[in-house]
MARVEXGU-296371 format. One record per atom (N, C-alpha, C): residue in three letters; y, z, x negated. Coordinates in steps of 0.05 Angstrom, whole numbers, padded with zeros to 5 digits, always signed. Atoms other than C-alpha are relative to their C-alpha. Layout:
ALAYZX...
//
This chain:
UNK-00005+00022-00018UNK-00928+00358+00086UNK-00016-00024-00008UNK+00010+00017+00006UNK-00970+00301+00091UNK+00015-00034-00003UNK-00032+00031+00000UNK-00928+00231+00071UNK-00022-00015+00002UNK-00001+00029-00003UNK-00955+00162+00098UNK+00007-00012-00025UNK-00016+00006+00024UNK-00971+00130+00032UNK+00012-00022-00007UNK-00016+00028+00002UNK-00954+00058+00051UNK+00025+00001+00006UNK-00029-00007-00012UNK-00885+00088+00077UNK+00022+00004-00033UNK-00008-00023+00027UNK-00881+00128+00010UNK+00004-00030-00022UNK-00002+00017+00021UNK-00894+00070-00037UNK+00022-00021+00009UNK-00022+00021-00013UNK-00847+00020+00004UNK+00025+00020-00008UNK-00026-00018+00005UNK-00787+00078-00002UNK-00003-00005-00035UNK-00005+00003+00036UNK-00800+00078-00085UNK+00005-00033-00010UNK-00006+00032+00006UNK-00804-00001-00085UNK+00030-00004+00014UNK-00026+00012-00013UNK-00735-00004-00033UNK+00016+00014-00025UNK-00017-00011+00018UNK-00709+00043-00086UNK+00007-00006-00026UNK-00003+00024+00031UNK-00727+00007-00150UNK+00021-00026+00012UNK-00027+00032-00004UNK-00691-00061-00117UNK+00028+00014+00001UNK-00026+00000+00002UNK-00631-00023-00098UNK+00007+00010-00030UNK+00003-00010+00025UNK-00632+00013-00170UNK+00005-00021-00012UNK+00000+00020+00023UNK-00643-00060-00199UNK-00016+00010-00025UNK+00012-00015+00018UNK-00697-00024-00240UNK-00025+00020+00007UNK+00025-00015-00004UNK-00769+00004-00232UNK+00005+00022-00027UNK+00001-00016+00021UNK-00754+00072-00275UNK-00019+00013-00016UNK+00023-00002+00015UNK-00793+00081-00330UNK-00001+00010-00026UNK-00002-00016+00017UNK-00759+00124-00379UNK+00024+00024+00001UNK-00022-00024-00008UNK-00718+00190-00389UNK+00027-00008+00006UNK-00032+00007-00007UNK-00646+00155-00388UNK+00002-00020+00034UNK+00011+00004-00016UNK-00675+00115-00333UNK+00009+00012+00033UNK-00003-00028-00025UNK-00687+00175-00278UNK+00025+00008-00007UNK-00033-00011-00005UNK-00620+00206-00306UNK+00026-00022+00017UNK-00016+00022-00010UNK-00583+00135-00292UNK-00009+00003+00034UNK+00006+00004-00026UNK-00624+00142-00223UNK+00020+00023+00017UNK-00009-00022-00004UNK-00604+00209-00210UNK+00029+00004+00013UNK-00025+00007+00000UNK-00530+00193-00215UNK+00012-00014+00016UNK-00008+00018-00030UNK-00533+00130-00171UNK-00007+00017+00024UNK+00008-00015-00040UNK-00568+00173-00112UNK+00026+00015+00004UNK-00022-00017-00008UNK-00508+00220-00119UNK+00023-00012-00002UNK-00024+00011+00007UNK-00455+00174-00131UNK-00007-00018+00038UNK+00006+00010-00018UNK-00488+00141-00066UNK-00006+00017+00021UNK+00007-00015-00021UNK-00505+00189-00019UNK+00014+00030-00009UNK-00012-00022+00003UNK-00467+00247-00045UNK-00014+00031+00000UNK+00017-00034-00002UNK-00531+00293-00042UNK-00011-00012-00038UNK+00015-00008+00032UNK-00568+00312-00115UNK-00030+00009+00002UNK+00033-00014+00002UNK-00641+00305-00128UNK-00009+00003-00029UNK+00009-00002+00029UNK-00671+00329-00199UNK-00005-00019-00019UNK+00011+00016+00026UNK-00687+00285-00252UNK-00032+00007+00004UNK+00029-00011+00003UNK-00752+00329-00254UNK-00017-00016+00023UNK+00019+00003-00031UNK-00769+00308-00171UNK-00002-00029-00014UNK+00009+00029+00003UNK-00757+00238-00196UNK-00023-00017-00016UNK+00024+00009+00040UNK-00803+00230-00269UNK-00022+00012+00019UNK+00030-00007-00013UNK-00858+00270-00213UNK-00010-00028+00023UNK-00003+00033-00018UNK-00839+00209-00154UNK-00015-00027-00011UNK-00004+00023+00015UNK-00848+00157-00206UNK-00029+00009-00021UNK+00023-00001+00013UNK-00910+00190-00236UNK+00003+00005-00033UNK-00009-00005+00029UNK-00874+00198-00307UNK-00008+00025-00012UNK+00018-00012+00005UNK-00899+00262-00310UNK-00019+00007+00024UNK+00025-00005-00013UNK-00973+00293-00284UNK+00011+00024+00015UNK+00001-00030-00017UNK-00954+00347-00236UNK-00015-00004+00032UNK+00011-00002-00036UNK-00995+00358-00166UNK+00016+00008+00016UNK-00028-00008-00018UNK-00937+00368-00124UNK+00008-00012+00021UNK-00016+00024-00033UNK-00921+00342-00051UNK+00027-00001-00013UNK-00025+00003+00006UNK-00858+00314-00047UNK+00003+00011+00032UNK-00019-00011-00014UNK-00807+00348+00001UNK+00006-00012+00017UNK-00012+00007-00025UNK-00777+00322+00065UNK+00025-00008-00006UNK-00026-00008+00006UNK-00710+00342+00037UNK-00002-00030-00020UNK+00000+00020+00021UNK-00728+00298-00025UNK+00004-00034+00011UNK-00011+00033-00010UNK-00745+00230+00014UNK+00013-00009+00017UNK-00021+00006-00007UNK-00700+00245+00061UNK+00029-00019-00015UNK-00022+00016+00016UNK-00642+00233+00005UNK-00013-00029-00014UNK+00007+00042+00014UNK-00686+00170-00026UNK+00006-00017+00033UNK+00008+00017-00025UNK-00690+00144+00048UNK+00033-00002+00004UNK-00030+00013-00010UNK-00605+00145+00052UNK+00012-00017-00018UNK-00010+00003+00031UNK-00600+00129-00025UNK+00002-00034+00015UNK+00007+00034+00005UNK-00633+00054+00001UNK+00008-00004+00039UNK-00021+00005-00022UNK-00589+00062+00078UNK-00018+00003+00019UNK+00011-00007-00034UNK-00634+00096+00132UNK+00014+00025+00002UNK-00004-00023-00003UNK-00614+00160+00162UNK-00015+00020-00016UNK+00021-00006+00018UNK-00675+00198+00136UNK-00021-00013-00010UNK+00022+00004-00002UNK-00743+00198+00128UNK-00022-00016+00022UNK+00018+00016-00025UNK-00772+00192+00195UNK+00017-00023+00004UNK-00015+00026+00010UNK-00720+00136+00197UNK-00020-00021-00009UNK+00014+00020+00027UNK-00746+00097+00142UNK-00027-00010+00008UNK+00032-00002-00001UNK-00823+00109+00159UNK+00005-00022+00039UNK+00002+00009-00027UNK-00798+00083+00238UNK+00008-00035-00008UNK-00024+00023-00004UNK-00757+00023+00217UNK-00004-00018-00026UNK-00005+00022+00023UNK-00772-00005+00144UNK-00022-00018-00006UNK+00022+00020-00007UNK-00835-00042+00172UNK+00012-00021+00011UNK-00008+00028-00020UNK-00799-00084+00218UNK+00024-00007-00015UNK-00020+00018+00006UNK-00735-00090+00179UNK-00010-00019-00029UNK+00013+00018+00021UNK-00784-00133+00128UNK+00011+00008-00024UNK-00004-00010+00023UNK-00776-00085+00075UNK-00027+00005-00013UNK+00022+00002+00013UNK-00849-00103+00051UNK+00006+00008-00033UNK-00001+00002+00020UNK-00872-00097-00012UNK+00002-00020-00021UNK-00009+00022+00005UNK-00858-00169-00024UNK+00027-00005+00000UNK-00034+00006-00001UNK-00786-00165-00012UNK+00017+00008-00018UNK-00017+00002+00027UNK-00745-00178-00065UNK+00031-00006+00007UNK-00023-00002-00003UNK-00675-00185-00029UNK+00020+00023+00002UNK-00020-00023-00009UNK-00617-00149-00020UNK+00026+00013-00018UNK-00029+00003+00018UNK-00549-00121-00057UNK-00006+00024-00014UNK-00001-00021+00022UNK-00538-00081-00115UNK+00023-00006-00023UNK-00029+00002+00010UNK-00479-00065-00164UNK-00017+00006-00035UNK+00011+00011+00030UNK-00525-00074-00232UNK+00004+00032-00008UNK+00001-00023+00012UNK-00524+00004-00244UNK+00025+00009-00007UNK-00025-00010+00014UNK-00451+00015-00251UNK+00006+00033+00005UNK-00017-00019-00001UNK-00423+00082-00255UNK+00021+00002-00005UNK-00030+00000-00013UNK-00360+00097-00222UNK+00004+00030-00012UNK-00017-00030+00017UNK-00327+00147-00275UNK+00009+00021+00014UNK-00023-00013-00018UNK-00279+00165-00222UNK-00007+00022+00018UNK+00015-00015-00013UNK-00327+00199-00178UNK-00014+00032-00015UNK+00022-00013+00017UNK-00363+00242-00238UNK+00023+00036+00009UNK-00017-00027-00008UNK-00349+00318-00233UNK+00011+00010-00029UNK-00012-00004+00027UNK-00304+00344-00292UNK-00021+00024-00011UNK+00018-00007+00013UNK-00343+00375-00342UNK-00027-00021-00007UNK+00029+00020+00006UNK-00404+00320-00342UNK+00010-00011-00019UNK+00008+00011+00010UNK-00430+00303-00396UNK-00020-00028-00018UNK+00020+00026+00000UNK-00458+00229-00420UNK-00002-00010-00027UNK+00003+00020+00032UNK-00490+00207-00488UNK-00011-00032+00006UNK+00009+00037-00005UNK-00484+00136-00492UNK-00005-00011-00029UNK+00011+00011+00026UNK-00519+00097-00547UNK+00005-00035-00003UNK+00003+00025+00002UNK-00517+00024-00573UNK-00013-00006-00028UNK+00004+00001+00025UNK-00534-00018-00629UNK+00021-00004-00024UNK+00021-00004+00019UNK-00542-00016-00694UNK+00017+00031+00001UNK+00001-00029+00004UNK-00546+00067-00687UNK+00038+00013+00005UNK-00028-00003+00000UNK-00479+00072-00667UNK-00001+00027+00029UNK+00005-00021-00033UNK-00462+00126-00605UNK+00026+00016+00000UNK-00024-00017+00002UNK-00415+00179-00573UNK-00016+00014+00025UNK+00002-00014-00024UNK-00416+00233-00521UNK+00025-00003+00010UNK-00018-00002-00015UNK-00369+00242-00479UNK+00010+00018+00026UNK-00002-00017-00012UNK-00343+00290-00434UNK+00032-00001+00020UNK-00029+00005-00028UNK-00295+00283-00361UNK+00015+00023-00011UNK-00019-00024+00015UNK-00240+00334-00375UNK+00029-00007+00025UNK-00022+00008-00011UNK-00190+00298-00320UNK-00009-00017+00017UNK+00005+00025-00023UNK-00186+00263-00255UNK+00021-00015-00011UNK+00031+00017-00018UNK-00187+00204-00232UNK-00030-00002-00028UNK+00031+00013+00023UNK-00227+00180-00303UNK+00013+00013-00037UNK-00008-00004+00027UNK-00206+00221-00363UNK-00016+00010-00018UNK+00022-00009+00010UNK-00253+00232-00422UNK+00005+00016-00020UNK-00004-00008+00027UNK-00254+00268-00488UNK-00027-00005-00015UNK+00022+00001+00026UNK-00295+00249-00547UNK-00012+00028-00006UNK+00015-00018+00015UNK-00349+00297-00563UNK-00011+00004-00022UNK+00005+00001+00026UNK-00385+00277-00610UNK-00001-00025+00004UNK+00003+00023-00003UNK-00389+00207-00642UNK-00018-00007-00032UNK+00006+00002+00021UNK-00431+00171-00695UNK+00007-00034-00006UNK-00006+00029+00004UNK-00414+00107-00735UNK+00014-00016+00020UNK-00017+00008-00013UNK-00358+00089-00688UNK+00029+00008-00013UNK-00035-00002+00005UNK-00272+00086-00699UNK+00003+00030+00016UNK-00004-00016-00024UNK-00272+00137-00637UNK-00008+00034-00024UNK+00006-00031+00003UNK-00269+00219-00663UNK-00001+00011+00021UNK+00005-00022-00006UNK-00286+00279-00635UNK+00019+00009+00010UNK-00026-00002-00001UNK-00225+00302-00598UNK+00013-00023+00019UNK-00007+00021-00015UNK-00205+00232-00578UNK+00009+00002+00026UNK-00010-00002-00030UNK-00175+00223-00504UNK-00004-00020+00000UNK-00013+00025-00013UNK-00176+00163-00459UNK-00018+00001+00024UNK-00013+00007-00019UNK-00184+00134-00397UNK-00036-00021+00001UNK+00029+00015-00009UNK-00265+00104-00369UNK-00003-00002+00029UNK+00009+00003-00025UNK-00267+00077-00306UNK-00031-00002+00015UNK+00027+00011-00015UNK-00343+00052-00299UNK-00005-00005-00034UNK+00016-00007+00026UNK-00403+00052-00352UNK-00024-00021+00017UNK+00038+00012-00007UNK-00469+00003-00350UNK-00007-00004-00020UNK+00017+00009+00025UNK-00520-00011-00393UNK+00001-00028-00003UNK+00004+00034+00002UNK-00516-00080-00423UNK+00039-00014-00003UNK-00024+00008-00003UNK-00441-00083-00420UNK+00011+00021-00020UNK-00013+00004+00026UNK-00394-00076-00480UNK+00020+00037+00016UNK-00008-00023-00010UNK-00360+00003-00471UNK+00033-00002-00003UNK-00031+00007+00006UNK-00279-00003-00456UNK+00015+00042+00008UNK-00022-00022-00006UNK-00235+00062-00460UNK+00025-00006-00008UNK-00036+00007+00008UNK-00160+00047-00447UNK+00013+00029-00002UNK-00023-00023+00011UNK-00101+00093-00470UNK-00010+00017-00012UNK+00012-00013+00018UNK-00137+00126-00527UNK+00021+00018-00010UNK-00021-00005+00016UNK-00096+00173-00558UNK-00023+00027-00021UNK+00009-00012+00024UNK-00114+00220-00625UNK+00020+00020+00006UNK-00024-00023+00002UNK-00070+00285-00611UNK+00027-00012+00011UNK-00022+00018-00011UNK+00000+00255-00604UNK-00005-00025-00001UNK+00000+00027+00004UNK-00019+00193-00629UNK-00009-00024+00016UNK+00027+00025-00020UNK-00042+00126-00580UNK-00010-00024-00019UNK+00024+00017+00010UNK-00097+00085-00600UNK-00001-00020+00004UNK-00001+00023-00012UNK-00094+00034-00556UNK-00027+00005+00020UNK+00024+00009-00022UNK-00154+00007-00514UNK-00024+00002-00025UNK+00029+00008+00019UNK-00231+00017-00555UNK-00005-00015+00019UNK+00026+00014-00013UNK-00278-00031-00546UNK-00026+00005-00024UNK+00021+00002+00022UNK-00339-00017-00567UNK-00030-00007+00007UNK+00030+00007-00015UNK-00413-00040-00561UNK+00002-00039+00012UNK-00001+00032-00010UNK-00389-00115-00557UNK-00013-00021+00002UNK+00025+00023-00001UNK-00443-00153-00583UNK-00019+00008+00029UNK+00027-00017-00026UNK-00503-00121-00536UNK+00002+00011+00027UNK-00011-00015-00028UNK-00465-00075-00490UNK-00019+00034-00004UNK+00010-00032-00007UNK-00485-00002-00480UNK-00034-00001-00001UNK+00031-00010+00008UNK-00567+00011-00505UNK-00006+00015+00027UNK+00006-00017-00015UNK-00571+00074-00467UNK+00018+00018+00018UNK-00015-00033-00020UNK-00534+00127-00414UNK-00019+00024+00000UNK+00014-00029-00008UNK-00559+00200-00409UNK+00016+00013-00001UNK-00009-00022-00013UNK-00535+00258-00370UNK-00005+00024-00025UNK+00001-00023+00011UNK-00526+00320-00414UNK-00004+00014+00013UNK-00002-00025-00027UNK-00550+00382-00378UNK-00003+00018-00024
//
């Protein structure tokens, strides 16, 4: 399929603003990944995205299917959509407006079983793993944190840059209370386990 590349580059620039983020590393595309599906409820690879974004060298058209879902991720119907309509709705490549929720992920939505290593500073970290609707987690693994392995509690929403809160912790029988952790800095990194 031949893609219109002023169409093409405008869809990756509407997608960086809604993103709040031109992606430009592996946690990045996974964080992207996540919002498209947490936003449009379809799933596009990590892989299509790091090729989109040029992160890696592969010669590969992109799909229909593919910028179809970028073209709903940033609120057209599809593709031909997008390519008909995001000239005139002054979605140049000068345009810098428009809304965005700073990269949050909505716990509540995640599918049980997902996996997420989150990092901060100084070398501190945990995985974590859904195990329970609406937002229930279990400690996977953890390093230089209070939080074990085992652990339970309770994550509504995750961003980078923001301090990590799990309420009703509990250790086996035992409750923990509320962690906070990552307070100075806030959350380093997110990444998807696959």
């Amino acid at each position: 399929m031949k893609v219109d590349n002023d169409a093409f580059q405008r869809l990756k620039h509407r997608v960086a603003m809604t993103f709040k983020c031109n992606p430009k590393t592996p946690t990045d595309f996974d964080l992207l990944a996540l919002d498209i599906f947490q936003r449009t409820g379809r799933t596009i690879s990590v892989s299509t995205l790091k090729r989109i974004w040029r992160y890696v060298n592969v010669e590969h058209g992109t799909s229909y299917s593919s910028l179809t879902i970028l073209s709903r991720y940033v609120g057209y119907n599809d593709w031909d959509v997008f390519v008909e309509r995001s000239q005139e709705d002054g979605n140049s490549l000068s345009d810098t407006s428009g809304f965005g929720d700073n990269n949050i992920i909505a716990c509540t939505i995640l599918d049980i079983d997902t996996e997420l290593q989150l990092n901060w500073l100084p070398d501190k970290s945990c995985r974590i793993q859904k195990i329970g609707q609406p937002d229930i987690f279990r400690i996977v693994l953890s390093s230089n944190i209070k939080l074990k392995p085992g652990d339970i509690g309770h994550i509504n929403s995750l961003q980078i840059g923001t301090p990590l809160v799990i309420s009703g912790c509990r250790r086996g029988s035992n409750s923990l209370g509320t962690y906070h952790g990552a307070s100075t800095n806030g959350i380093d990194s997110i990444t998807l386990v696959e």
